[in-house]
DOVO-227330 format. One record per residue (C-alpha): residue number from 0; residue in three letters; x, z, y. Coordinates in steps of 0.1 Angstrom, whole numbers, plus 5000, padded with zeros to 4 digits. Each point is the difference from the previous one (the first is absolute). Layout:
N
R   resi   resn      u      w      v
R    NUM    ALA      X      Z      Y
...
This chain:
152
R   resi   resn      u      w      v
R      0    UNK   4520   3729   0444
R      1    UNK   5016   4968   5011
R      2    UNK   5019   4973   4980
R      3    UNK   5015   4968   5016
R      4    UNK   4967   4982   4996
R      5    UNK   4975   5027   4993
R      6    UNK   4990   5026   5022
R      7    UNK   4973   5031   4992
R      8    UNK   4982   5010   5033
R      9    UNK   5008   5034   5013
R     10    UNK   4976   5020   5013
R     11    UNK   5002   4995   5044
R     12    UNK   4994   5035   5006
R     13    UNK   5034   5004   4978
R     14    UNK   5035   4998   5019
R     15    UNK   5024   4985   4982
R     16    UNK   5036   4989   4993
R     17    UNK   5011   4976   4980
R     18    UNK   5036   5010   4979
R     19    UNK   5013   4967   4985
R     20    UNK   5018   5016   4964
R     21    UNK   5029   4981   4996
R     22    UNK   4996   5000   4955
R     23    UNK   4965   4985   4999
R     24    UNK   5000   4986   5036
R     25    UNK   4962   5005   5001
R     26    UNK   4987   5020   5033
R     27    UNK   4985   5038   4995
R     28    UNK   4974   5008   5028
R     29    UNK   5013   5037   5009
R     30    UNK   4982   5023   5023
R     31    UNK   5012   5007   5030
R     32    UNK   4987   5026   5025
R     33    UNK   5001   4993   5035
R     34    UNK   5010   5023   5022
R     35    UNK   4985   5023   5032
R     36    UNK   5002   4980   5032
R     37    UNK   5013   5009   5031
R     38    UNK   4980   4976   5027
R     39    UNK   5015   4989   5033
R     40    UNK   4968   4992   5024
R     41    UNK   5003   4980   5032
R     42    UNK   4972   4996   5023
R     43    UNK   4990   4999   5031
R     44    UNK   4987   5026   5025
R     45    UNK   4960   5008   4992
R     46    UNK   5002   4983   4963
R     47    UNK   4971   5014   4981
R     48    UNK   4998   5018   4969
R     49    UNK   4982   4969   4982
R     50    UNK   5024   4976   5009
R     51    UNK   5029   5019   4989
R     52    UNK   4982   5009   4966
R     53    UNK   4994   4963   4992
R     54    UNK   5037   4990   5007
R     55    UNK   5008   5028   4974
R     56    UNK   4975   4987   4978
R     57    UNK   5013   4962   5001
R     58    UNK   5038   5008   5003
R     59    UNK   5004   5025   4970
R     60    UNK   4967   4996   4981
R     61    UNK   4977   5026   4986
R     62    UNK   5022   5017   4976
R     63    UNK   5030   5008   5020
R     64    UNK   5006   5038   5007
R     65    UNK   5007   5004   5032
R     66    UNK   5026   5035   5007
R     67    UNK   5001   4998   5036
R     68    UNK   4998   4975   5031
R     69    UNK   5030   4997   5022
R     70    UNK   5002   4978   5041
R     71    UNK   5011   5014   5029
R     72    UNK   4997   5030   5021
R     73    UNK   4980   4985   5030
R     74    UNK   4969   4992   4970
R     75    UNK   5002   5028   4985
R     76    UNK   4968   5015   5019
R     77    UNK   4979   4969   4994
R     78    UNK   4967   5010   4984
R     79    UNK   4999   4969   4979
R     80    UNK   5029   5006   4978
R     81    UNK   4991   5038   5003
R     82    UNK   4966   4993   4988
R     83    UNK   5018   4977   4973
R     84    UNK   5024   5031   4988
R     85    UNK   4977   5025   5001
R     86    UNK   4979   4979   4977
R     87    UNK   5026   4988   4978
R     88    UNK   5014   5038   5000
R     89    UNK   5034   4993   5013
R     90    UNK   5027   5010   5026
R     91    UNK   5009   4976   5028
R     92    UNK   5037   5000   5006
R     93    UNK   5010   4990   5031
R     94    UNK   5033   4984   5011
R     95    UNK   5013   4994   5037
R     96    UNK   5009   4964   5010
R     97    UNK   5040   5010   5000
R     98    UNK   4995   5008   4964
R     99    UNK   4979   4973   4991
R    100    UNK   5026   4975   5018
R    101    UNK   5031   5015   4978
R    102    UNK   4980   4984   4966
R    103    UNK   5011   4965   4988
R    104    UNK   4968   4982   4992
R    105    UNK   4995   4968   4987
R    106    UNK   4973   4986   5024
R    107    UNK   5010   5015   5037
R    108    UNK   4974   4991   5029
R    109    UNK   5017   4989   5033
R    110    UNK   4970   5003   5013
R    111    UNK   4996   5042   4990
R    112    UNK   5034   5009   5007
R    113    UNK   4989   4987   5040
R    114    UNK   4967   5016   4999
R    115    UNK   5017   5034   4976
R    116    UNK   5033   5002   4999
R    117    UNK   5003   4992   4967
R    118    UNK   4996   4968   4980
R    119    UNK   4982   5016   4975
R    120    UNK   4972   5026   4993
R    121    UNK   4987   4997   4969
R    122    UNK   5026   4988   4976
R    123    UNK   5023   5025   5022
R    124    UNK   4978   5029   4996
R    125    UNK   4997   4987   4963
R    126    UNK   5033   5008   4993
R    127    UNK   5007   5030   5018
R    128    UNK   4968   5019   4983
R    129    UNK   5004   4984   4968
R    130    UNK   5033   5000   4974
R    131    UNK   5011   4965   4989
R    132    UNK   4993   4964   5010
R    133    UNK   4970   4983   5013
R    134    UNK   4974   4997   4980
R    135    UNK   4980   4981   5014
R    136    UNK   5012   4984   5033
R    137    UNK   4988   4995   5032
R    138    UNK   4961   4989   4998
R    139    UNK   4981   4992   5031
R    140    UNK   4959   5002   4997
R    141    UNK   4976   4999   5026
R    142    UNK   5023   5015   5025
R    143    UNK   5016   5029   4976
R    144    UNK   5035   4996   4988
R    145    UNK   5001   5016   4962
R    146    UNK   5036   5003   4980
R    147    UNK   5009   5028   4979
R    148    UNK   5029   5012   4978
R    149    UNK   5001   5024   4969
R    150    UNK   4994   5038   5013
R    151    UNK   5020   5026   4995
């Protein structure tokens, strides 16, 4: 529980939200579940299962439940995100680069709409597989670009 000059430490493993009452104007921790994720994944060609698994690991964290993973069509047969959704259980939706290119994102990529067709994969694909706004936006690690959106 928080005043203006205390605060009681909340428990990390705990997501919260803070609800400012307007009578007492103290701050009341509240819990707040986070939703299912839809991923976007961008990678290149021959990106192993490892290195995709790590960016997942630093980009959302351990506790995040992943409902699908989401890029588009051309990676679709990579066996590093297959390894990846097989493991984690999930469907990999695919998206072509037309449809991927119709999606307003907030960090476009000159240089993958030359190489694509699309500015965007993985907030694009993001969006598409999930229901509602980013999440988490467009994270690059070691090669693998990591966004993802509430899932449906």
């Amino acid at each position: 529980m928080c005043t203006r000059r205390i605060c009681t430490p909340i428990p990390q493993e705990t997501r919260t939200r803070y609800v400012v009452s307007s009578r007492r104007q103290r701050f009341t921790p509240e819990l707040v579940s986070r939703p299912d994720l839809a991923v976007g994944v961008g990678m290149r060609p021959g990106t192993d299962e490892a290195r995709i698994r790590a960016a997942l690991r630093e980009a959302l964290g351990e506790d995040d439940v992943i409902a699908c993973l989401a890029t588009i069509d051309r990676r679709a047969i990579e066996p590093g995100l297959q390894a990846v959704a097989a493991d984690l259980g999930v469907p990999v939706r695919t998206y072509t680069a037309l449809q991927l290119a119709d999606m307003r994102v907030p960090n476009p990529s000159a240089r993958t709409a030359g190489a694509l067709g699309t500015a965007s994969v993985a907030e694009a694909s993001a969006l598409l597989a999930g229901d509602g706004p980013l999440l988490v936006s467009k994270t690059t690690i070691n090669g693998v670009v990591i966004a993802a959106a509430a899932a449906r």
